[in-house]
Structures are given as structure tokens and as C-alpha cells.
N, C-alpha and C positions, 0 to 999 in steps of 0.2 A: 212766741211772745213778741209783742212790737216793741221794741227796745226805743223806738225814732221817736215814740212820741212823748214831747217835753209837754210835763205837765209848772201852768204856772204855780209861781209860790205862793200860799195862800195865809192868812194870816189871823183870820177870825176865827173863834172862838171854837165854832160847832166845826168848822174844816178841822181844825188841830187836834180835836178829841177824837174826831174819826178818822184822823189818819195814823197807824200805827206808829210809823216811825217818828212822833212826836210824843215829847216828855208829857202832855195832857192826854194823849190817847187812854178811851178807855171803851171797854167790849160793847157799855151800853151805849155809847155814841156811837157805834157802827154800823152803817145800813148795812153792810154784809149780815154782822150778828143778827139784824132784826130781819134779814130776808131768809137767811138759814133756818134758821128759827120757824117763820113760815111756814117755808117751803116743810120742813121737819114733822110740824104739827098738822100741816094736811096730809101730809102724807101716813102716818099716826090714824087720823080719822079715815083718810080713805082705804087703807088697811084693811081698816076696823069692818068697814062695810063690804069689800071686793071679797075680801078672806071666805065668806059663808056661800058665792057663789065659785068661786074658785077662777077667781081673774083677781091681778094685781093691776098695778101703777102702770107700769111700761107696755102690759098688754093693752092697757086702756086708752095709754097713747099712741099705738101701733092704731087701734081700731078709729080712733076719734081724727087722725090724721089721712087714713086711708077715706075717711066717709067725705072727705073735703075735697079728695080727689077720687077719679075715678081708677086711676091707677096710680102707681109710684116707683121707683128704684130703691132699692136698698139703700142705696146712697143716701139719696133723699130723704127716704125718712128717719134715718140716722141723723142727719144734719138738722133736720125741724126736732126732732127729740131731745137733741144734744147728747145722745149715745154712741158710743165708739161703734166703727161698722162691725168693727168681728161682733161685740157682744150683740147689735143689732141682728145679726147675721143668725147668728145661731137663738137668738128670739121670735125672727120669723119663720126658722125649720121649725121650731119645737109650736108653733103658730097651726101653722100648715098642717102642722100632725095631728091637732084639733080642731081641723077643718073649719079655721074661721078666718083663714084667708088663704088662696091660693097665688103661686108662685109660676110665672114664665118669662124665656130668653126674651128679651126685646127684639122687637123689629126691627126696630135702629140702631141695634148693637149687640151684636150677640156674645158682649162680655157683660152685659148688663141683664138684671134678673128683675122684672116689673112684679109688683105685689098686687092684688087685687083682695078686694072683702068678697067672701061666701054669703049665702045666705043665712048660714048659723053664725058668722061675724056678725051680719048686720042685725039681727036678732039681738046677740050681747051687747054690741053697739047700747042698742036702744033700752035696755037692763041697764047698763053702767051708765048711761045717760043720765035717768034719772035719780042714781044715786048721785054723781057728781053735782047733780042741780040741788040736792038738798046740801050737797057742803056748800055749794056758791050760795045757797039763800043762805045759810046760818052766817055767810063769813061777811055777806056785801048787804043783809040786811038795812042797815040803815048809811046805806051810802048813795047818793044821786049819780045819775049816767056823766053829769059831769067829772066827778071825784071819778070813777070807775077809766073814765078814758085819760086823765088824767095820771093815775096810776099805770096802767097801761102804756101810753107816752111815755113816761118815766123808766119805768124798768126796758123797752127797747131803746131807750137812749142806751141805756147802761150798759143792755147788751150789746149793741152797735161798738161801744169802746173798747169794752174787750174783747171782741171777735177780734 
């Protein structure tokens, strides 16, 4: 936790209802609430669709991270996932075992364990691909690439502060 960083005191209306430890705080003024919330409800829907092929959320982010790169470290994809490495860890043994991504010592370091996609990764790849594209059409529908980058912008602000 960055304990150093002083935040100023802010005094309007919509700050004071989304910040908890203010007597006007309340759940629906809080972009947390409204991005938990989000994040909850696609997760729900991607579920919904992953469940019948038998891939979930975090395989789908294991696969859709690895196709961006041609390799990776565990580390690494742990840290773009935002998943703790053990549990990462033991996501991409149990991965491995479903031969949709394979696993070797790095060259550069033989404490480090590089992840690669199989060809039956990149198959599911392309399977969960376009289920994810039907939840982004349903969700960005009627949003222009301005709002979309916008939004974008916005939430790596957010994330940049609290890292």
C-alpha cells in the first residue's frame, strides 16, 4: 500500500458521495461499486458462454495474453492478469496439461519458466475470441472509438494509482 501518497481534500458534491469516509458517501456514487459491478456482470455472461466449451475467464486471459506475445514468464503474465503468481502458477501446470500451452527454463535465467501457446492454445485462442467479441459488441454497441479510448484512458489512470 503507498501510504506517501497525499491525496488532496476535495469538497464537491460527486467526490464526497464516492468517497467512503464521508458522511454523503453512498454505494451508488462509487466508481468502485459501478466497476465491480461490471467487471461481475461480464464475468456472469462470459461464464455463461466459456462453461459449454470448457475454458473459463483466466484461461482466456492466459491464452489472449500469450497471443500478444510470442513468449512470457510466469511473472509476467501474472502481473498483466493481475493474478497472484502461485495461483497463476498452478493455472498454467493445470494449462500445460491441456496442452494449450507449453512451458520452458529460460535462456536468460534458469529460475525463470517462459510460457508459449500450442497449437491447440491457439485454436481455443480463436474459439474464445469470438465469443469475447460478442460480449464487447453487446457491451460497446453504441459507443464511438472516441468514448471507448476514453474509457480506456480512464480506467489505466486508475490503475496506475493504485499499483
Amino acid at each position: 500500500m503507498r501510504n506517501e501518497i497525499v491525496v488532496k481534500s476535495r469538497s464537491g458534491k460527486v467526490w464526497r458521495q464516492a468517497d467512503p469516509k464521508d458522511q454523503l458517501f453512498s454505494s451508488d456514487a462509487s466508481p468502485f461499486f459501478h466497476l465491480t459491478r461490471l467487471v461481475s456482470l461480464y464475468q456472469i455472461r462470459m461464464d455463461a458462454h466459456l462453461k459449454p466449451i470448457g475454458m473459463d475467464i483466466p484461461r482466456w486471459r492466459v491464452l489472449a495474453i500469450l497471443h500478444e506475445h510470442e513468449y512470457a514468464p510466469i511473472g509476467r503474465i501474472a502481473d498483466l492478469a493481475v493474478i497472484r503468481i502461485s495461483t497463476m502458477t498452478k493455472l498454467i501446470y493445470r494449462m500445460e496439461n491441456e496442452d494449450l500451452i507449453s512451458t520452458s527454463v529460460s535462456e536468460h535465467d534458469a529460475r525463470v519458466t517462459d510460457v508459449r501457446l500450442t497449437e491447440k492454445g491457439m485454436q481455443v485462442f480463436t474459439e474464445v475470441r469470438g465469443i469475447a467479441s460478442l460480449i464487447f459488441g453487446r457491451a460497446f454497441h453504441n459507443f464511438d472509438d472516441h468514448e471507448i479510448r476514453t474509457l480506456i484512458n480512464t480506467c489505466s489512470k486508475i490503475y496506475q494509482n493504485i499499483y
